[in-house]
Every structure is written in structure tokens, then in C-alpha cells.
N, C-alpha and C positions, 0 to 999 in steps of 0.2 A: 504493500500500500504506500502511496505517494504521502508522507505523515510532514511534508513542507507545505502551507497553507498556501494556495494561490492569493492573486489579487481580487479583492472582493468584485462580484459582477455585478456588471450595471443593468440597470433596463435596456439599455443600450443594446450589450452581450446578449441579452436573449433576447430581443427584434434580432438582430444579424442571424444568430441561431435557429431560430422559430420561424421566422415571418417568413411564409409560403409553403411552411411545410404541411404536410396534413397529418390529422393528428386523429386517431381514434379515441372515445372513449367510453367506457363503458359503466354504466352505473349513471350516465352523463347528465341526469335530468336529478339527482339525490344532490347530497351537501357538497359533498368532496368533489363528483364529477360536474357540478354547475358552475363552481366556483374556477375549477381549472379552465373553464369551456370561457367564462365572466375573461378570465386574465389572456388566456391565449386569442381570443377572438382578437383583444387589445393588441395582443404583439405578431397579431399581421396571419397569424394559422389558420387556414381550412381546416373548418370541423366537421366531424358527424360522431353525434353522441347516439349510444344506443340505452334505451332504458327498458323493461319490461314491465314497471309500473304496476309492482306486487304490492297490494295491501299493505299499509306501516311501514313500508321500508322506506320512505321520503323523495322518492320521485315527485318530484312536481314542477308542471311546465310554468309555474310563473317566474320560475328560478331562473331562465335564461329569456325570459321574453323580453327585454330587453337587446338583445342579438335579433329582434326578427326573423329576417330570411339571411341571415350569414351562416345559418349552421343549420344542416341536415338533422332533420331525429327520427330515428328508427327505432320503433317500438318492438322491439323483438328483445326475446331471453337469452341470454349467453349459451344456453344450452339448445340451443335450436343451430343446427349445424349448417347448414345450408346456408342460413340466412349471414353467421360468423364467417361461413369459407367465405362469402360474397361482399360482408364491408371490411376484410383486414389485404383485400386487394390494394396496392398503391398507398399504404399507408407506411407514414413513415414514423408514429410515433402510437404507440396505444396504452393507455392507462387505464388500468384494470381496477376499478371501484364496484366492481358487480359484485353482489356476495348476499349472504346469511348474512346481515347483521346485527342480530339480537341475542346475547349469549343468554338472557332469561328463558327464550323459544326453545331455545338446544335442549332445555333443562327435560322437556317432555313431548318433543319431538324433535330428533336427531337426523330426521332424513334430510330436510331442506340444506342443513350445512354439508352434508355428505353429497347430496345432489345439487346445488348452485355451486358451493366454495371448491369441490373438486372433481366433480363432475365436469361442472362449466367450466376452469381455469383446464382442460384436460383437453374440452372441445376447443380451444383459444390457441391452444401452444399445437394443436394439430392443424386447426386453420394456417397457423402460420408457416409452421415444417410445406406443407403440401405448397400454399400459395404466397409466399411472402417474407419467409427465414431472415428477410435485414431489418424488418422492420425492430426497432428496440420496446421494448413491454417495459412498464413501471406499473410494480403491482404494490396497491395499498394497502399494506398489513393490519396487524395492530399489535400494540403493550400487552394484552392479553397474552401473546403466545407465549410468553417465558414464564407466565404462570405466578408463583409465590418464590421471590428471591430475595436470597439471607445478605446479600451482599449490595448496598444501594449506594451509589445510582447504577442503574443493569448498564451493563455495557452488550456490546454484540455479542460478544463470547460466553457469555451466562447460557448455561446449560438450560435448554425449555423444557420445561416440565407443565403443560399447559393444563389446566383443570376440569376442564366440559369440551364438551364434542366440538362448540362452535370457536374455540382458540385452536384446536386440534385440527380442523378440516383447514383451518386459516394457516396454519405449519405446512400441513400436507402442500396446500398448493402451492406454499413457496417451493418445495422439494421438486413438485411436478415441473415448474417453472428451471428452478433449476438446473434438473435432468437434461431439458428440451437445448439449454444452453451448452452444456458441456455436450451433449448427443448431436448437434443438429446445429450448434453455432448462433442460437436466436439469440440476439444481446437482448439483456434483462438489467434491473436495478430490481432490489429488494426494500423494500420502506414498513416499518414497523411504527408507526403512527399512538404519539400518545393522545390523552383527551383533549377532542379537539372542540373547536365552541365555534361561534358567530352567526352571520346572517346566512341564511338559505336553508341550516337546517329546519326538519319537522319541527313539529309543535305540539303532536295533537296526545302523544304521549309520552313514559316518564321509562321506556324500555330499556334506551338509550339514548345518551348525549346528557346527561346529568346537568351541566352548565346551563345549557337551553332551557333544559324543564325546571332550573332556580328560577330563569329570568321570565319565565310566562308563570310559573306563581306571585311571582312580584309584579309583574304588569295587571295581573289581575286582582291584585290586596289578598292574595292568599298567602300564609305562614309557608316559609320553606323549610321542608323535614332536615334536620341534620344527622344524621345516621349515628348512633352510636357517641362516643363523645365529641366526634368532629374533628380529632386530632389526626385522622387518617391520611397523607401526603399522596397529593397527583399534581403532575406537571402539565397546568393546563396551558394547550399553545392555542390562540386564533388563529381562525382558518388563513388570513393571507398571509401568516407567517409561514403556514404548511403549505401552501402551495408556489411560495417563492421556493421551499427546500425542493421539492418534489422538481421544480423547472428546473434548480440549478445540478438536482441527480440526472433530469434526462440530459442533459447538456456537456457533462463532465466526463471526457472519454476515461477518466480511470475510479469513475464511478463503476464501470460494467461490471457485472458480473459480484456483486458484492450485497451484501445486507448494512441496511443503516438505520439508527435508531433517529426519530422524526421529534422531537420534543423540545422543554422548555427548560431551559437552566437553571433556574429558580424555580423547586417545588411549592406549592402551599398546600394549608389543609382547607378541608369541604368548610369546616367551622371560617376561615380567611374568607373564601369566595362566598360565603354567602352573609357574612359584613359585608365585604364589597357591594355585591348585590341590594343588600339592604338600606347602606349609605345610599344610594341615589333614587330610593323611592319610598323610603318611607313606611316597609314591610318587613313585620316581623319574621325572625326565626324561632324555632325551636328544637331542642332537643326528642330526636324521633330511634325509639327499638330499629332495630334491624329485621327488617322481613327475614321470616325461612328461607324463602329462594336467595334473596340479597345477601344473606347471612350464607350461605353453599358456595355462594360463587366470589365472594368477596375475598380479593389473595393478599389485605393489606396494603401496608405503604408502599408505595412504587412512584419514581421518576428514572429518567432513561440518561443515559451519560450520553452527550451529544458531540463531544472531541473526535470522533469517524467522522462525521458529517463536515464538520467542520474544519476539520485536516483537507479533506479533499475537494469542497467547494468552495471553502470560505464563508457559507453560511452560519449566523446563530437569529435566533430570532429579537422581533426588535419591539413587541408588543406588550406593554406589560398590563398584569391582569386587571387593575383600575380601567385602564385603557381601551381594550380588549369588552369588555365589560360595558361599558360607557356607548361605546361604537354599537353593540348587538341590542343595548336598550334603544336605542336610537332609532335600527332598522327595522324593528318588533313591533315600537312605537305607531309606525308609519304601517306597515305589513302585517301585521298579527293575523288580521281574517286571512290572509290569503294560506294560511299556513296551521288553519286550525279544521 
């Protein structure tokens, strides 16, 4: 690994890099893939996002309605093969947000993560073997997959020990992804994604995105639960911090082939972010038990060591959670129906 930090990039660097290129993405109408769709439209990329627009998962077309007619969207499932061999044609970048991602679902029904997370990531890297092997894959992981670690902040090399089927299927298809590189020469980047917040995500519930679903209790004068004593540690990053890292992985030729941890420098606890929270409207917190299910799948404190990332793109994030915070009350403010 190249562990000499380049020159940080500019917007610049990634207009020169990006602009004309075409860019697949998949998951492209949910949080992660609108927002990337939001930034690359900006630096000049032909898009076609593909979303299948499953119940809860956060697909929603008002997330990019703002792009108009600049970007194709194809409602089709990542595991629909025909429809995959037919848009990874001519692309020259895909990022893979398509997934299971609810790990409470997993808890009592495992097949969706076994069928979307490795299934579909299995139909994606054969799309590409048969029609398309240059094109470079950037798959969005998550924190989850290393499960309960004794040693903090996790670095890459922390052994996964993932807890439920839906971190487990999310392992798996980095392995599949993997595979398809070392086998078959597809360049890949790996991105293991911590809690990530702001505008575009769902709303309508409290499955996933824990940050989100503080900030629509407080927009609505409801109490937000704090689990436990509150003292439990996540590195939460906003989303345009994670999608500048994510641009600056697809871009960095000795990012390939590698896994990186996606997070925020500065841990806090649930009990910090939802003072934050509270400071700017005026709604209470309180101390809330731990559900059964939340209680099974809860692996404790975690923040991710982000010195990989940052040795080799020069990225750290530049958002801090006040910040971060402030900005997604803002957009919620103005959006909330659109996302309830």
C-alpha cells in the first residue's frame, strides 16, 4: 500500500476524472445511490441509476428529481439478469448500493440478505466477467461486518466476526466481488461504510439510519429514545463526506483492489447526538431499555480507524456533527412529506 498521502483533491480532480464518464448505479434512487447520482451529475457523469423500489428500503424518486432528464432510471432488481447483463454495457464506473439493508429483517427472515446481498452482487460481477471486465465496481459495505471488536478504533485488518445473516451476506459479497477480481481482473474498491446521516435518506421508519429517525422525532416534538445509558460510541459521518471518500476510492489507481474503512475521526455517543439534536429544537430526550431484537444485535462501541483511507487518497472528513446535524434539520424542514 502506497502509506505516502497524496495531494488532497480538488473538485477540480474529479471533473477531469468523472466528467463524461458513465457511471452505473445501483440502489440509485435510496440514500447512498441519490446522493452519489446528486454529486456526479454535478461533475459532468452520464448516469443510469437502477433501483427496484422494495418496500422500506428508501428508494425514492424525489431524491434525484432535481437531475430531471440527465439520468436514466431503470426500475429493475439487481437480480434480474438480463436486465444487469444489459445496463453494465459501456459503463465505466458502477457502484453497488443495492442490498438487504435492514439487519433487524435478517433477524426473522434471512433469505432476502442471502438473495439481494449475494445473490445479486453474484448476478453483477457475472454481468461484468461476460460483458464489461474494465469497468471498476465500488461496493458499499458496512461497520457491521466486523461485528463486536475488543480492539477500537477497527482498522481493516480486525478479524470479522459478523453477528446476523444481514452483516454476513454483506462479507460474503465483498469475497464474491473479490474473487471476480483476482479471477477475471474486474477492478473493485471495497468501502465498509460507518453511520451515515443527512438528506435523502427515509423517514418513514426507525429500522435503520438511527440519526435520521432522532431528527424526524424532533421535527415532530417527539422524545428521542436513548438506548441504554447512551454512552455507547458511533462515528457518525454525513453523507457528503461519504460520498466525496467513495469518489476519491473510485479515482485513486492504488485504491484497487483493496478494502477501506469509510468513517468519522471523532467518535460520539447516541446520548452527544441527541443533545445535538435537541439543542436546535427544542425536544426532549430520554433514557429508553433496549428492545430484545436491538439488544441481539447490538455489538457495542465501534468507530472505524480511517488512516487507509487516508494514506491513499488524502481524504478525512470535514463535517462535524453540530454541522452535519444543523444541515439535515434544514432539509427535513423543507422535505419531510416527501419522505414520510
Amino acid at each position: 500500500m502506497n502509506t505516502t498521502a497524496p495531494r488532497s483533491l480538488s473538485e477540480q480532480d474529479l471533473k477531469a476524472a468523472l466528467s463524461g464518464k458513465r457511471v452505473l448505479i445501483l440502489g440509485g434512487l435510496g440514500f447512498l445511490g441519490s446522493s452519489l447520482a446528486v454529486r456526479l451529475h454535478r461533475l459532468g457523469a452520464k448516469l443510469t441509476l437502477v433501483d427496484a423500489m422494495i418496500e422500506e428500503y428508501g428508494g425514492n424518486p424525489f431524491n434525484v428529481a432535481e437531475l430531471g432528464e440527465a439520468c436514466a432510471v431503470n426500475y429493475c432488481d439487481i437480480r434480474d439478469r438480463t436486465a444487469i447483463e444489459w445496463l453494465v454495457r459501456g459503463q465505466d464506473y458502477v457502484f453497488h448500493s443495492a442490498a438487504q439493508v435492514c439487519h433487524l429483517k435478517s433477524l426473522c427472515d434471512p433469505f432476502p440478505d442471502i438473495d439481494i446481498n449475494i445473490t445479486g452482487t453474484a448476478v453483477l460481477m457475472e454481468a461484468l466477467r461476460k460483458h464489461n471486465p474494465r469497468a471498476k465496481v465500488i461496493k458499499l459495505g458496512s461497520r457491521g461486518q466486523y461485528g463486536p471488536v475488543l480492539k477500537l478504533p477497527a482498522t481493516e485488518e480486525n478479524l470479522c466476526q459478523p453477528k446476523g445473516i444481514y452483516e454476513i451476506s454483506l462479507l460474503a459479497a465483498e469475497h464474491i466481488i473479490g474473487s471476480y477480481q483476482r479471477n477475471h481482473g474486474i477492478p473493485c474498491v471495497l468501502a465498509r461504510l460507518t453511520n451515515i446521516y443527512g438528506p435523502r435518506a427515509q423517514m418513514r421508519h426507525n429500522k435503520f439510519g438511527v440519526a435520521n429517525w432522532f431528527i424526524r422525532l424532533a421535527l415532530e416534538g417527539k422524545p428521542i429514545p436513548v438506548y441504554g445509558d447512551g454512552r455507547i460510541m458511533r462515528d457518525f459521518l454525513y453523507i457528503d463526506d461519504c460520498v466525496d471518500a467513495l469518489l476519491y476510492l473510485s479515482i485513486v489507481p492504488e485504491a484497487e483492489g483493496q478494502t477501506f474503512n469509510v468513517g468519522h475521526s471523532r467518535p460520539s455517543s447516541f446520548l452527544e447526538l441527541a443533545e445535538v439534536i435537541t439543542s436546535m429544537t427544542d425536544t426532549p430526550w430520554e433514557f429508553t431499555p433496549f428492545s430484545a431484537e436491538r439488544k441481539t444485535q447490538e455489538p457495542g462501541d465501534f468507530f472505524s480507524d480511517i488512516t487507509k483511507i487516508h494514506s491513499v487518497t488524502g481524504w478525512s472528513p470535514v463535517t462535524e456533527l453540530r454541522e452535519g446535524v444543523a444541515r439535515t434539520l434544514e432539509y427535513y424542514r423543507e422535505h419531510l412529506p416527501k419522505y414520510l
